[in-house]
C-alpha positions in Angstrom: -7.7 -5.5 -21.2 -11.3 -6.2 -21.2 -13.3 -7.7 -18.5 -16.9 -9.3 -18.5 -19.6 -10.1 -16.4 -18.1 -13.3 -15.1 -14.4 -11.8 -14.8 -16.0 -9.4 -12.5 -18.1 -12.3 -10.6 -15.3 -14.2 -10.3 -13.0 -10.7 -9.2 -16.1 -9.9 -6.3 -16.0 -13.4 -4.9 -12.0 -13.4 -4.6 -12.2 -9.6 -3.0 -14.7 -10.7 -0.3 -12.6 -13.7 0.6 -9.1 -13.6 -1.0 -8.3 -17.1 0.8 -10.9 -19.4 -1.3 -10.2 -22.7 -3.1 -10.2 -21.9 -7.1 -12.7 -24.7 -7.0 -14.5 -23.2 -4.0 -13.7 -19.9 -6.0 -15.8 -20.9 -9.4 -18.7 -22.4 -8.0 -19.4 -19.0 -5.9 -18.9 -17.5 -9.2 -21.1 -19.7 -11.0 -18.3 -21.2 -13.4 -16.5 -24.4 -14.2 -13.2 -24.8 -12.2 -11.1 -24.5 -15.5 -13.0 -21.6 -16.7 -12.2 -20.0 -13.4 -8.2 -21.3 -13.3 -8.3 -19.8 -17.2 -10.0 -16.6 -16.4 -7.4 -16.0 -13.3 -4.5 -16.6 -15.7 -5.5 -13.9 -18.2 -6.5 -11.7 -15.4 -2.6 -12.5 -14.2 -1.5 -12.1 -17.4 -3.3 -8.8 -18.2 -1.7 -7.2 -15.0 -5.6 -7.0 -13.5 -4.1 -9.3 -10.7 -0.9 -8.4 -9.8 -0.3 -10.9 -7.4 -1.0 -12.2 -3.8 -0.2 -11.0 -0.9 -0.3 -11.8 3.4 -2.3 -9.3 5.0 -0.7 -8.8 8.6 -2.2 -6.4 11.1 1.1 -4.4 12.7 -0.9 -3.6 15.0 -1.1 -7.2 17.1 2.7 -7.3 16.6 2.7 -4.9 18.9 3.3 -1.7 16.7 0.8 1.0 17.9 2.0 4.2 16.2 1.0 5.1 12.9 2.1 8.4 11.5 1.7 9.9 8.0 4.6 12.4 6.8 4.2 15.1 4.5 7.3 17.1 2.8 8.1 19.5 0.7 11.4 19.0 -0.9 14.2 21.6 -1.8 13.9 21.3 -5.4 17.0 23.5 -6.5 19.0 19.9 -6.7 17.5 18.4 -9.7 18.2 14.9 -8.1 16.2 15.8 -4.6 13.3 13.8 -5.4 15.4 10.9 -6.7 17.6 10.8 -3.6 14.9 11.5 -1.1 12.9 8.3 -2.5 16.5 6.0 -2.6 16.9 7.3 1.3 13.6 6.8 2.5 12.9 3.2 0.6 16.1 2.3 3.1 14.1 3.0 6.4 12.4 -0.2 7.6 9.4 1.5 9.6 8.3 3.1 6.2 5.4 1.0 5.3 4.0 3.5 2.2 5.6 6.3 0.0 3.9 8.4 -2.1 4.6 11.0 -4.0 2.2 14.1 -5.3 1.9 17.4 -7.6 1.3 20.3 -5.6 2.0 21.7 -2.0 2.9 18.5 -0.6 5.8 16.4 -2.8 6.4 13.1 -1.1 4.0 11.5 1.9 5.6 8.2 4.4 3.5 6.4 5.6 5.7 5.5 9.2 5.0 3.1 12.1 6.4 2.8 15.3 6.2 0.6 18.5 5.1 3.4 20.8 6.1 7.3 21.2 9.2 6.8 22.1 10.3 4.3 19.6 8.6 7.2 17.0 10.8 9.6 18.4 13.8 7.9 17.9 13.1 6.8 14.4 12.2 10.8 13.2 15.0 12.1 14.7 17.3 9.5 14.1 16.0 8.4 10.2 13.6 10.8 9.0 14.9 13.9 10.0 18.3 13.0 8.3 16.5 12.4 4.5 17.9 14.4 2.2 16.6 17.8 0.5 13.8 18.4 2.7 12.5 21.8 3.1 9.2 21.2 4.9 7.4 18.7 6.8 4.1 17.8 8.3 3.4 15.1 10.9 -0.5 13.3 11.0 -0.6 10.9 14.0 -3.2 8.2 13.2 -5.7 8.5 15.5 -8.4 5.9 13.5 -9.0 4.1 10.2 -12.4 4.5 8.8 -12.3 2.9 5.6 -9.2 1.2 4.5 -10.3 -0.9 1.3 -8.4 -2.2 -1.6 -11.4 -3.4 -3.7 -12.7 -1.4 -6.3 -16.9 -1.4 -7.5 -16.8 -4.2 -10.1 
């Protein structure tokens, strides 16, 4: 799908405040509020907007562990990657999955109330996913960066 100058203006305004008015929306983009309603519903349409969603900081719900898994799966069962993603899907605390070519297969990103709460879901959750052969913990210790927009 192609995009112009005002498909990006009107992309910019709705990245630095998702929450806007369409009508609020247009006149920051310099457009009509029809041409902005149209433009959003080929944008919709073209799979350039996939949607809205609620942005909720974990964090002030009182989870305060953040943990990034990385494994390495035992690949002599053809379905190990296949299973390992059905399993992990099925564990609530798992906010992210990822999977990779190389060293590492599959990351989780996992969150936790505290270390004890962590504990209880590794041992108890993770540790029981099938095929693993390897694993890697990274405990959050800060975010630098987390965006979502891209340079239009």
């Amino acid at each position: 799908m192609q995009i112009d100058d005002t498909d990006r203006r009107i992309l910019r305004q709705m990245l630095a405040e998702p929450e806007l008015p369409t009508v609020e929306l247009a006149e920051r983009a310099g457009v009509t509020a029809a041409t902005c309603w149209r433009r959003l519903e080929r944008l919709r349409a073209g799979g350039v907007l996939r949607g809205e969603q609620a942005l909720i900081d974990w964090r002030k719900l009182g989870w305060e562990v953040e943990v990034s898994l990385r494994f390495t799966l035992d690949k002599t069962n053809p379905r190990a990657f296949d299973e390992f993603l059905a399993s992990a899907r099925n564990v609530p605390e798992v906010l992210e999955i990822q999977t990779f070519l190389g060293r590492t297969d599959v990351r989780l990103n996992v969150i936790a109330r505290d270390m004890l709460h962590y504990q209880d879901i590794y041992r108890i959750r993770i540790l029981t996913l099938p095929h693993i052969a390897d694993s890697e913990a990274l405990m959050l210790v800060s975010t630098i960066k987390d965006s979502h927009g891209v340079p239009l």
